[in-house]
ZAFIDO-704706 format. One record per residue: residue in one letter; x negated, y negated, z negated of N, C-alpha, C in turn. Coordinates in nm, 4 decimals, padded with zeros to 6 digits. Layout:
@res = A&n_x = X&n_y = Y&n_z = Z&ca_x = X&ca_y = Y&ca_z = Z&c_x = X&c_y = Y&c_z = Z .
...
This chain:
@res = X&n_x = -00.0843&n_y = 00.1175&n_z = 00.0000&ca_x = 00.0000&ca_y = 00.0000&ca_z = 00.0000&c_x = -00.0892&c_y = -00.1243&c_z = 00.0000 .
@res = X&n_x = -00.0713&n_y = -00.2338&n_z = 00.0828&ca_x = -00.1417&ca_y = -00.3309&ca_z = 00.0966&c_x = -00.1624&c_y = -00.4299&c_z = -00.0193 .
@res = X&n_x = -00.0453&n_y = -00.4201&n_z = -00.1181&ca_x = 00.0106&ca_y = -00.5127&ca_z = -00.2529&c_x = -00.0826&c_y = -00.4378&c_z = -00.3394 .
@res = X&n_x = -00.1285&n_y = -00.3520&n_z = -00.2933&ca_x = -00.2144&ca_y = -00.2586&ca_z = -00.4272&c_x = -00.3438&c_y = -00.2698&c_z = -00.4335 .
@res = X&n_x = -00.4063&n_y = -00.3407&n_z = -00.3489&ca_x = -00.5342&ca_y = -00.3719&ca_z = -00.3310&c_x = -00.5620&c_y = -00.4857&c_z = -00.3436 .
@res = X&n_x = -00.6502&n_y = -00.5594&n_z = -00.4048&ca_x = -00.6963&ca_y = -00.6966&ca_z = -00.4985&c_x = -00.6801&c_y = -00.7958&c_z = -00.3958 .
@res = X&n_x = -00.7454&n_y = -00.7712&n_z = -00.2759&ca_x = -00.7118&ca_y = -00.9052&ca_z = -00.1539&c_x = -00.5762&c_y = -00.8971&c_z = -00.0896 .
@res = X&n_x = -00.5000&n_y = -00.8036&n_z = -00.1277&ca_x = -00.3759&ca_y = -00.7844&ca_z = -00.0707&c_x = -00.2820&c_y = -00.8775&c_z = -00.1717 .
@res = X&n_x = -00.3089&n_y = -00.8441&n_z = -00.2654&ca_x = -00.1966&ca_y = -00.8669&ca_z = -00.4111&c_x = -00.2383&c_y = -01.0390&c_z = -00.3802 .
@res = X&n_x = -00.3183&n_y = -01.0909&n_z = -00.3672&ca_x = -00.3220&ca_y = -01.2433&ca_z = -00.3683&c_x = -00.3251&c_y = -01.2747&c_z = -00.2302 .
@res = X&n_x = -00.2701&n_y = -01.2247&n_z = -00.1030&ca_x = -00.2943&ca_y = -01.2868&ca_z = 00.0403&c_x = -00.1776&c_y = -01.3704&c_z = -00.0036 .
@res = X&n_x = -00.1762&n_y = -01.5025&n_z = 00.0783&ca_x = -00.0235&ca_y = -01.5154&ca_z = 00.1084&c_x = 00.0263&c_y = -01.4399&c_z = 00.1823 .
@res = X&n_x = 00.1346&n_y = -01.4271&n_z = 00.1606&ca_x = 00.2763&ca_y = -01.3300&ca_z = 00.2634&c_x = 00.2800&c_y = -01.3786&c_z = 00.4111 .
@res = X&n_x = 00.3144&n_y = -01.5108&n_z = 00.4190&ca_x = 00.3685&ca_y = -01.5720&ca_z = 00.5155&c_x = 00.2138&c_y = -01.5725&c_z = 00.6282 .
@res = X&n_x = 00.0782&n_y = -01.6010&n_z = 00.5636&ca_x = -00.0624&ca_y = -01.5725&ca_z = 00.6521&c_x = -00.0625&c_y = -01.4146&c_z = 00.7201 .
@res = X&n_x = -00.0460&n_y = -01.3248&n_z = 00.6200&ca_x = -00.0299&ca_y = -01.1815&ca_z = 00.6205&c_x = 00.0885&c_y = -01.1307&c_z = 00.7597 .
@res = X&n_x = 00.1953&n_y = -01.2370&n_z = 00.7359&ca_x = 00.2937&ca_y = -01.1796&ca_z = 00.8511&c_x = 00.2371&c_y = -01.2019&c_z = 00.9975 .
@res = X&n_x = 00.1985&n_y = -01.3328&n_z = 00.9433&ca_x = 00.1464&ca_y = -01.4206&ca_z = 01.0921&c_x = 00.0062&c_y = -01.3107&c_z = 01.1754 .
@res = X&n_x = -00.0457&n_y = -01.3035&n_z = 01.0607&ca_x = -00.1929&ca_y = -01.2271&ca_z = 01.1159&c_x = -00.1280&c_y = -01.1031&c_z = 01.1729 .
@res = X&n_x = -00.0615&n_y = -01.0069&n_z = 01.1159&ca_x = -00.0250&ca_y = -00.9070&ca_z = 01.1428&c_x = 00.0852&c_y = -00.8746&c_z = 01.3004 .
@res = X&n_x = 00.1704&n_y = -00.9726&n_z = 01.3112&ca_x = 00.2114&ca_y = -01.0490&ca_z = 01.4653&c_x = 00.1064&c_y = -01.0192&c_z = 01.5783 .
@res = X&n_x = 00.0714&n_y = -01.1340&n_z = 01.5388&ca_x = -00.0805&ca_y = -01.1489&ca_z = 01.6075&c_x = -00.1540&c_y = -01.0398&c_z = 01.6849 .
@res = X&n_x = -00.1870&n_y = -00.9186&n_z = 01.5334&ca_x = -00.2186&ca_y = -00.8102&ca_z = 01.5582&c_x = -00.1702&c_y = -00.7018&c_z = 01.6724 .
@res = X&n_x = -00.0372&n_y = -00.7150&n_z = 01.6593&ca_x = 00.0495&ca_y = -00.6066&ca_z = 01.6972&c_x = 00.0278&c_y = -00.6672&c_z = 01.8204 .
@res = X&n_x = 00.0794&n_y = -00.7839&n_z = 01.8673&ca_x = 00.1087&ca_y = -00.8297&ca_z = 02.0087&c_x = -00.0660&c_y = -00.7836&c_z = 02.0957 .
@res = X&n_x = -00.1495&n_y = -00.8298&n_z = 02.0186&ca_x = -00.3198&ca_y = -00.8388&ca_z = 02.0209&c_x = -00.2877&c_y = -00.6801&c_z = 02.1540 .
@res = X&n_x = -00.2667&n_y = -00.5829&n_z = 02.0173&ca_x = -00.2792&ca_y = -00.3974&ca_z = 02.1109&c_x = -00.1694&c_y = -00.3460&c_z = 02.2026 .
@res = X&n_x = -00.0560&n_y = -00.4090&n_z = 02.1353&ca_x = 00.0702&ca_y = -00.3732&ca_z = 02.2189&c_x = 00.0414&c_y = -00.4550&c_z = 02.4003 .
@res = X&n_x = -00.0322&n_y = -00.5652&n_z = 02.4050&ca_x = -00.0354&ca_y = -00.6540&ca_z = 02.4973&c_x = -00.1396&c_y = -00.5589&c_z = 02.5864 .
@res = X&n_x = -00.2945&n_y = -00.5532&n_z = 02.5279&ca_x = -00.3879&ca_y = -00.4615&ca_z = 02.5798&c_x = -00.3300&c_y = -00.3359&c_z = 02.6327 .
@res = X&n_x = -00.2640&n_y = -00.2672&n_z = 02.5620&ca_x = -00.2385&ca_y = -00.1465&ca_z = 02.5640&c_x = -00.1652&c_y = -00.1091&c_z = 02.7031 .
@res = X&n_x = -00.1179&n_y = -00.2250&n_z = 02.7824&ca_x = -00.0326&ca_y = -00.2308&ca_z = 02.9092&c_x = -00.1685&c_y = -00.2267&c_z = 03.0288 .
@res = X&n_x = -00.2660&n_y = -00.2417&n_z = 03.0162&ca_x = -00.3946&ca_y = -00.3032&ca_z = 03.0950&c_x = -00.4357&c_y = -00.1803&c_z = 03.1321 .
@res = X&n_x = -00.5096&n_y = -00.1627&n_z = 03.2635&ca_x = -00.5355&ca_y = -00.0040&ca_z = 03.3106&c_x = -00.6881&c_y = 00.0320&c_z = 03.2384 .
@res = X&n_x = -00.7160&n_y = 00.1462&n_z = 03.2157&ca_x = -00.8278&ca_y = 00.2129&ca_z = 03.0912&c_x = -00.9711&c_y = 00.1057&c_z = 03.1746 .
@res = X&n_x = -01.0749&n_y = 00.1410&n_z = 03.1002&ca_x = -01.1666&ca_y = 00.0631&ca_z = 03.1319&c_x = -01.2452&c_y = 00.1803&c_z = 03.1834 .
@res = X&n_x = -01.3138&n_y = 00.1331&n_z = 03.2694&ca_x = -01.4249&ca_y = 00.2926&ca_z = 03.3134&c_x = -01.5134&c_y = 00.3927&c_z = 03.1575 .
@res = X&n_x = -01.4816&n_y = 00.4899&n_z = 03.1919&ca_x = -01.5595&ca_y = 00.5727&ca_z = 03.0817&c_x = -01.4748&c_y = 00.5952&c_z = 02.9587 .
@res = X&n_x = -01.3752&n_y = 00.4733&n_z = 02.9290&ca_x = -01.3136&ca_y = 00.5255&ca_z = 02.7969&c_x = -01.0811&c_y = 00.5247&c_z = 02.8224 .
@res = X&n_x = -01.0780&n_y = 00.6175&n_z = 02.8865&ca_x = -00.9958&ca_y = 00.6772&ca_z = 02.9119&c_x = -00.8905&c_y = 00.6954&c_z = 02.8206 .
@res = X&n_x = -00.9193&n_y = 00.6860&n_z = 02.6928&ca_x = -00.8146&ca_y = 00.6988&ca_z = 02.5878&c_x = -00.7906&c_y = 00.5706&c_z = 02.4964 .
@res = X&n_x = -00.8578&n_y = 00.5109&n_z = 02.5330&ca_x = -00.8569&ca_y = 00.3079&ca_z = 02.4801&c_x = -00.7085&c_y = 00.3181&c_z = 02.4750 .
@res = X&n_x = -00.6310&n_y = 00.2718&n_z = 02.5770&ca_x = -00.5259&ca_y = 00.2255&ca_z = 02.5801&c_x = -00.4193&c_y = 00.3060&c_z = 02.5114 .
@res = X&n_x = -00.3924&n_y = 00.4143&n_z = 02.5106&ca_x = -00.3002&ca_y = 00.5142&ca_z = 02.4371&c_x = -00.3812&c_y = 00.4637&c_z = 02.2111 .
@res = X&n_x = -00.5033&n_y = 00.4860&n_z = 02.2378&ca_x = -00.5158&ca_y = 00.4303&ca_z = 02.1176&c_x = -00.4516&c_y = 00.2710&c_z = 02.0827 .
@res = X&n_x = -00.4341&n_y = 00.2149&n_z = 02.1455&ca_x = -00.4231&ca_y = 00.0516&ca_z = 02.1948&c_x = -00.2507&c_y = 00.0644&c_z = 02.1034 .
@res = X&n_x = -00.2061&n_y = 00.1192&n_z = 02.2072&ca_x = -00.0592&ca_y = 00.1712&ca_z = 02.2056&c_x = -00.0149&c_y = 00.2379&c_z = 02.0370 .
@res = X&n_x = -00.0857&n_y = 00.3264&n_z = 02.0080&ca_x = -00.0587&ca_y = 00.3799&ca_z = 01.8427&c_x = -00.0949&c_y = 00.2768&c_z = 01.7704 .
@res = X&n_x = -00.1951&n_y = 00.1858&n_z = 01.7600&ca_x = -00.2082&ca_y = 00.0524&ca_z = 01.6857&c_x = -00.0914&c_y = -00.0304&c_z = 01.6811 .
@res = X&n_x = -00.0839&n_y = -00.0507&n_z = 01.7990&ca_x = 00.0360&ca_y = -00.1528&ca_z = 01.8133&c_x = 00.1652&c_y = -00.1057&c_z = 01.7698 .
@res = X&n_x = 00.2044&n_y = 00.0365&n_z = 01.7836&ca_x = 00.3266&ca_y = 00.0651&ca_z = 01.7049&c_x = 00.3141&c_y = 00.0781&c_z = 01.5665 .
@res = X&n_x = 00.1996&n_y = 00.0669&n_z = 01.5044&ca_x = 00.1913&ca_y = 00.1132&ca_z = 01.3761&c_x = 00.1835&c_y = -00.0503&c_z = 01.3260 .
@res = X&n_x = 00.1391&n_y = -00.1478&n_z = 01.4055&ca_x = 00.1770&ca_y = -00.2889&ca_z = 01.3902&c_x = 00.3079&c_y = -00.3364&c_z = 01.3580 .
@res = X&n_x = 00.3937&n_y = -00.3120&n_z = 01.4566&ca_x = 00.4665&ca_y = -00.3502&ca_z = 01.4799&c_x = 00.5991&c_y = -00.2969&c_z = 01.3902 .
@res = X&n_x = 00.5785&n_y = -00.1406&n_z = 01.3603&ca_x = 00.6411&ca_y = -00.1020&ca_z = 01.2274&c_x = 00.6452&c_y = -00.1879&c_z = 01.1503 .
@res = X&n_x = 00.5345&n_y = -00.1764&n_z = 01.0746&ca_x = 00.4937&ca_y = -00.3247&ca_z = 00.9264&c_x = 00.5314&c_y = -00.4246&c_z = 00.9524 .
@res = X&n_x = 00.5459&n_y = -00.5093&n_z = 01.0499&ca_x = 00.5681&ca_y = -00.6237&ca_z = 01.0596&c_x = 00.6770&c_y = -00.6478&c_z = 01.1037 .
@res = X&n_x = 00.7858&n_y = -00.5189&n_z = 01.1010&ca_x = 00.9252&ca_y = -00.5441&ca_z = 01.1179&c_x = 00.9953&c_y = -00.4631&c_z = 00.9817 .
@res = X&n_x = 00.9168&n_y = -00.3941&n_z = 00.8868&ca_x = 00.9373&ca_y = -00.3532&ca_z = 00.7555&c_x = 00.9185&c_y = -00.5062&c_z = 00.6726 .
@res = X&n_x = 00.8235&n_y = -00.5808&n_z = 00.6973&ca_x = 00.8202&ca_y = -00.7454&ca_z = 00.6481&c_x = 00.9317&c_y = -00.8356&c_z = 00.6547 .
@res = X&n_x = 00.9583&n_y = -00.7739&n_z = 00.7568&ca_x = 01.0485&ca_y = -00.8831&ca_z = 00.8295&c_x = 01.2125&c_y = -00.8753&c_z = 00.7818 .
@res = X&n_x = 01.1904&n_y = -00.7386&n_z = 00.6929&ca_x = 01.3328&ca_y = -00.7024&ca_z = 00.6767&c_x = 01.3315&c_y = -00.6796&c_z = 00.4932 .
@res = X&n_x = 01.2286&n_y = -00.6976&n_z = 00.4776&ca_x = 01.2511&ca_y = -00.7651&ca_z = 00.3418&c_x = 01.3473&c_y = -00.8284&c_z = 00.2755 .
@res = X&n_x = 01.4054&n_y = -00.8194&n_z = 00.1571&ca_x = 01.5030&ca_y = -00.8831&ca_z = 00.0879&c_x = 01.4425&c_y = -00.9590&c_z = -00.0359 .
């Protein structure tokens, strides 16, 4: 859990959401781009980042 770790428990929230946005769009965006020579599995990794982004930052988002 991110709240459980000393730089987590004092981030702001609202920096934390923003960065994490950021993030997701960052791999989800790459992840559309054709592989680069030699590393063939970039983008599918690209792709599991970005959904695992984009989870959290719509578990944030739905916060009460």
């Amino acid at each position: 859990m991110f709240t459980g770790h000393l730089l987590g428990r004092h981030a702001d929230p609202d920096a934390v959401t923003a960065a994490l946005a950021g993030l997701a769009g960052f791999f989800l965006r790459n992840s559309l781009l054709p592989p680069p020579p030699g590393i063939p599995t970039l983008r599918a990794f690209q792709r599991a980042q970005g959904d695992a982004a984009l989870t959290w930052l719509r578990s944030r988002l739905t916060w009460s």
